[in-house]
Every structure is written in structure tokens, then in C-alpha cells.
C-alpha positions as CSV (number, residue, x, y, z in Angstrom):
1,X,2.0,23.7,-5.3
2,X,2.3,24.0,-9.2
3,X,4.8,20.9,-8.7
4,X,1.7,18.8,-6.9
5,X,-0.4,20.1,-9.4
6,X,1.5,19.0,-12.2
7,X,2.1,15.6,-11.1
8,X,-1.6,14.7,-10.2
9,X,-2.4,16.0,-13.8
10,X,-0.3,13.6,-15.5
11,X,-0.7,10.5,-13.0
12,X,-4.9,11.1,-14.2
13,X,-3.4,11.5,-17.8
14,X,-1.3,8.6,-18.0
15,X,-3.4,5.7,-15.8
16,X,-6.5,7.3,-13.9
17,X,-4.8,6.6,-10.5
18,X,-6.9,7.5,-7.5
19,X,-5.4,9.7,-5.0
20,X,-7.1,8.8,-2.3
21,X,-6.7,5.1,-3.1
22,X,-3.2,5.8,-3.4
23,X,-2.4,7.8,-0.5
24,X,-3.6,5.2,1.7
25,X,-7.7,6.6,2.7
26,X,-9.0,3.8,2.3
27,X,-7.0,1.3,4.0
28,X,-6.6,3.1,6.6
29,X,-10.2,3.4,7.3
30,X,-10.3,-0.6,7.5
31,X,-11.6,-2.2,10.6
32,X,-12.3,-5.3,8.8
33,X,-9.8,-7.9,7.6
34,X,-12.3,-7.8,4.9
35,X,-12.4,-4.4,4.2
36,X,-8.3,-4.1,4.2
37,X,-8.3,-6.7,2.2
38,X,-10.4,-4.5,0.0
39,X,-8.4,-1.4,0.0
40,X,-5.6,-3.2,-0.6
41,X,-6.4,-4.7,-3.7
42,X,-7.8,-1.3,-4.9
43,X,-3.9,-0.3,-4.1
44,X,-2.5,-3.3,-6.2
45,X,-5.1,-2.4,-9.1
46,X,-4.8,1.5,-9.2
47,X,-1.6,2.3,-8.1
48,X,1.8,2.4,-10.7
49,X,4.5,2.2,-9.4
50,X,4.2,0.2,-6.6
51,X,6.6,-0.7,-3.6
52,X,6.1,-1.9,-0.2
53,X,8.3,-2.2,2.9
54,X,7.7,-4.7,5.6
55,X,8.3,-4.5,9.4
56,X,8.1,-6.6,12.1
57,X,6.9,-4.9,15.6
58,X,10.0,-4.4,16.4
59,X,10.4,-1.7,13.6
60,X,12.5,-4.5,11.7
61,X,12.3,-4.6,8.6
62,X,11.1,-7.9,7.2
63,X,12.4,-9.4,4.1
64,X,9.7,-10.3,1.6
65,X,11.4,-13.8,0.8
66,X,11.3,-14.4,4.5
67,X,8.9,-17.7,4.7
68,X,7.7,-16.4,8.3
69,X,6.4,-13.5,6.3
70,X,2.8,-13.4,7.3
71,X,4.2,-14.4,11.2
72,X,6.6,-11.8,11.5
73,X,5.5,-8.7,9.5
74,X,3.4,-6.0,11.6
75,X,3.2,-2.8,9.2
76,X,3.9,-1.6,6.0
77,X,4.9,1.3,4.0
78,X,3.5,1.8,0.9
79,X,4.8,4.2,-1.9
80,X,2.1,4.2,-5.0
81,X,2.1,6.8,-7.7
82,X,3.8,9.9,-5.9
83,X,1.7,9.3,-2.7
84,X,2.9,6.7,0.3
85,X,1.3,5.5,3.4
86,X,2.3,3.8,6.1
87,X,-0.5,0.9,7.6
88,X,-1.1,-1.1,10.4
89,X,-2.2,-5.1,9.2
90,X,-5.6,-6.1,10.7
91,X,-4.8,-9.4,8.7
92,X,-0.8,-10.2,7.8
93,X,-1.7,-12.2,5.0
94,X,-3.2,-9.2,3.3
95,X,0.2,-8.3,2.3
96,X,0.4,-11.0,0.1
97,X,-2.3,-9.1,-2.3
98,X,0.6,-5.9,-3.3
99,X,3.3,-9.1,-4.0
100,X,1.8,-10.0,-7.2
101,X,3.1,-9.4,-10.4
């Protein structure tokens, strides 16, 4: 507890990172591909570090050089300042929004 504490003190401290944007709230509320396309650039914006897993649905994992990307990936997992979430695409090219630099 004093751990979880500690940590969500200094993610605020050092970048302002939203918890629930991080954990995953509000894409997984997306019905939209709108709306998960919203949440996850909220992810992309607010969330250091960063990294994202792709799978097929298959439970494959999907490489991100892949060029049948967007085709072939299904879900993701998403780690993002201490939190992770895993999500269900309404939209595969979504994705594409957490592969910027």
C-alpha cells in the first residue's frame, strides 16, 4: 500500500500522469471507433513509459513491423506509467496512434 502510494506520488510529481487514463478507464469504456480513438490518444499523450503488445485472435502475438498489422492484430496490452490494460480494438488502425515517437 505505502509502495502504490509512493509510486502514484511521484508519477504526479514527475509528469501529471492520469491514473485512470493510464490504467486503461477510458478506453475501455469506448463503444465508438471514435471515442477509442480518443482514449487512446489521451494514452499516447499522458502516459511515460509506454509499451504495447499486439495479438492476433488467435492469442498470437503480432509483430509491429508486420505490414498486415491493422489486418491481423485483435487486442492489445498496454503498460503505461506503472498501470497496464489489456483492450479489445473497435478500430485496428487505432493502434497506429501509441506507435508514434
Amino acid at each position: 500500500m505505502i509502495r502504490a502510494t509512493l509510486l502514484f506520488v511521484l508519477a504526479i510529481a514527475a509528469g501529471g500522469c492520469n491514473w485512470a487514463v493510464c490504467g486503461g478507464s477510458e478506453v475501455k469504456a469506448a463503444t465508438t471507433a471514435a471515442q477509442e480513438e480518443a482514449a487512446l490518444e489521451h494514452v499516447w499523450k499522458d502516459c511515460r513509459p509506454l509499451s504495447v503488445s499486439a495479438f492476433a485472435s488467435d492469442g498470437s502475438q503480432v509483430s509491429f513491423s508486420d505490414p498486415a498489422l491493422t489486418k491481423k492484430i485483435h487486442r492489445i496490452h498496454v503498460s503505461a506509467s506503472g498501470r497496464s490494460f489489456e483492450h479489445t480494438l473497435i478500430a485496428p488502425d487505432n493502434v497506429l496512434l501509441l506507435l508514434r515517437e
